[in-house]
C-alpha positions as CSV (number, residue, x, y, z in Angstrom):
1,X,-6.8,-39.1,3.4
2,X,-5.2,-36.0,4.0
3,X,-7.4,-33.3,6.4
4,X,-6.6,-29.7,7.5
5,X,-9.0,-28.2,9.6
6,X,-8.9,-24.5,10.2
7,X,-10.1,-22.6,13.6
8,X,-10.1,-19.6,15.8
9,X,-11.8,-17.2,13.2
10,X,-13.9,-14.2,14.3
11,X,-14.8,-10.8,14.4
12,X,-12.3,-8.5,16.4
13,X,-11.5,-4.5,16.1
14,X,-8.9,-3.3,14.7
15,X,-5.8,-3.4,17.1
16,X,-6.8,-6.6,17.8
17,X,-5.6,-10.4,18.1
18,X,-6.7,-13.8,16.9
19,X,-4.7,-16.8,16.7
20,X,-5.7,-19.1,14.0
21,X,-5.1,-22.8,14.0
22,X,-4.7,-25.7,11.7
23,X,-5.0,-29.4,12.4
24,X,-3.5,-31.9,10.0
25,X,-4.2,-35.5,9.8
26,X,-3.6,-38.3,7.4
27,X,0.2,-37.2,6.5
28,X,3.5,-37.0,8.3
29,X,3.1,-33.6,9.6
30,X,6.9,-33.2,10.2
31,X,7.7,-33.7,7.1
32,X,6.2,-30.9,4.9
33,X,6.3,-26.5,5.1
34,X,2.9,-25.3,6.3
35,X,1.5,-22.1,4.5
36,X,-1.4,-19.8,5.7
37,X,-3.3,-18.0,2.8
38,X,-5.8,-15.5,2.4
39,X,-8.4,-14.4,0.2
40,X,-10.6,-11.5,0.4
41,X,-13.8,-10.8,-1.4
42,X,-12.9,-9.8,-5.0
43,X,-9.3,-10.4,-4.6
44,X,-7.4,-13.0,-5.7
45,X,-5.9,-15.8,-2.8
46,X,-2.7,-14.7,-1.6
47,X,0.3,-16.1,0.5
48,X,0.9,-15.1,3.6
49,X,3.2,-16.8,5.5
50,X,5.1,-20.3,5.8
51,X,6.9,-22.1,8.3
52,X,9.3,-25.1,7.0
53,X,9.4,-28.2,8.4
54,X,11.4,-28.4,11.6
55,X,10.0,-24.9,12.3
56,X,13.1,-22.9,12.6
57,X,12.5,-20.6,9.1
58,X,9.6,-18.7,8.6
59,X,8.8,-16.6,5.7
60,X,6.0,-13.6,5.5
61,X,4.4,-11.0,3.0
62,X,5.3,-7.7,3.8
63,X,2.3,-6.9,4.9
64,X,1.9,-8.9,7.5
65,X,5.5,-8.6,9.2
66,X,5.9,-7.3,12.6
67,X,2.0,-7.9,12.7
68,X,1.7,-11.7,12.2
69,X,3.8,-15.2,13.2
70,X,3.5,-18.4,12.0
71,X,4.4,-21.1,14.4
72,X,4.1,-25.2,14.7
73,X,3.6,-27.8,16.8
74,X,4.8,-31.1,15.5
75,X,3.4,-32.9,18.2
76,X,0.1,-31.5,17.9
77,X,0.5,-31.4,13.7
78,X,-0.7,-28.0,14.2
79,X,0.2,-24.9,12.3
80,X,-0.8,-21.4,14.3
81,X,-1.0,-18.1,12.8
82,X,-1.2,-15.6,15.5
83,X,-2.2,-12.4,14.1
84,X,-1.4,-8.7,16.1
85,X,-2.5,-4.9,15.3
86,X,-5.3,-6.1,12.8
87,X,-6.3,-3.8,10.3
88,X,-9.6,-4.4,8.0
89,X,-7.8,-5.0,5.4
90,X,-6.9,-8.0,7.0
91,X,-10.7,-9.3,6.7
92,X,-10.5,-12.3,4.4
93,X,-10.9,-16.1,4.6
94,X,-8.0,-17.7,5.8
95,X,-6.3,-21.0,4.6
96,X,-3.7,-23.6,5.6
97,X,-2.2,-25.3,2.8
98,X,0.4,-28.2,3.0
99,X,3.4,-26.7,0.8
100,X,4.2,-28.9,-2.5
101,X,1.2,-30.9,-2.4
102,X,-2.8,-29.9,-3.3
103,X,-4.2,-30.2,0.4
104,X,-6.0,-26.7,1.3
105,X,-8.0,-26.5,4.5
106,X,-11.5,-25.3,4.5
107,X,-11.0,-21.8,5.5
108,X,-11.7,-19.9,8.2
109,X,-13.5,-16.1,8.1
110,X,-11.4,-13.1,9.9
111,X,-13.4,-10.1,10.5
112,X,-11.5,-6.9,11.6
113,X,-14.5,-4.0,11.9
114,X,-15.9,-1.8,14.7
């Protein structure tokens, strides 16, 4: 049975940082492209970035770049998103997803507000 469970979510001001984290078990995590998603109220989800497998391409919606980097730890099966100079339109729920297969995590609320 395939988990992802998402961490590291919060309230922060804009300018700020979080780093978001996403534990896999029940598949070989080496093996599969990690994606981060987000959706915000009313809005429809939407990628945001995705790291393949051995970690060395990385691919991000423009508005994230510069801001955001995806990164892994195949030891850890752990997929990070480490998020810089947040805006509030940044405030969503964010996902990991496995790439080519159904698994989603459960989410994880970001917050950027003063």
């Amino acid at each position: 049975q395939v988990q992802l469970v998402e961490s590291g979510g919060g309230l922060v001001q804009p300018g700020g940082s979080l780093r978001l984290s996403c534990v896999a078990s029940g598949l070989t995590f080496r093996n599969y492209a990690m994606s981060w998603y987000r959706q915000a109220p009313g809005k429809e989800r939407e990628l945001v970035a995705t790291i393949f497998d051995t970690g060395t391409s990385t691919k991000y919606v423009d508005s994230v770049k510069g801001r955001f980097t995806i990164s892994r730890d195949n030891a850890k099966n752990t997929v990070y998103l480490q998020m810089g100079s947040l805006k509030p339109e940044d405030t969503a729920v964010y996902y990991c997803k496995v790439v080519t297969t159904p698994y989603w995590g459960q989410g994880t609320q970001v917050t950027v507000s003063s």
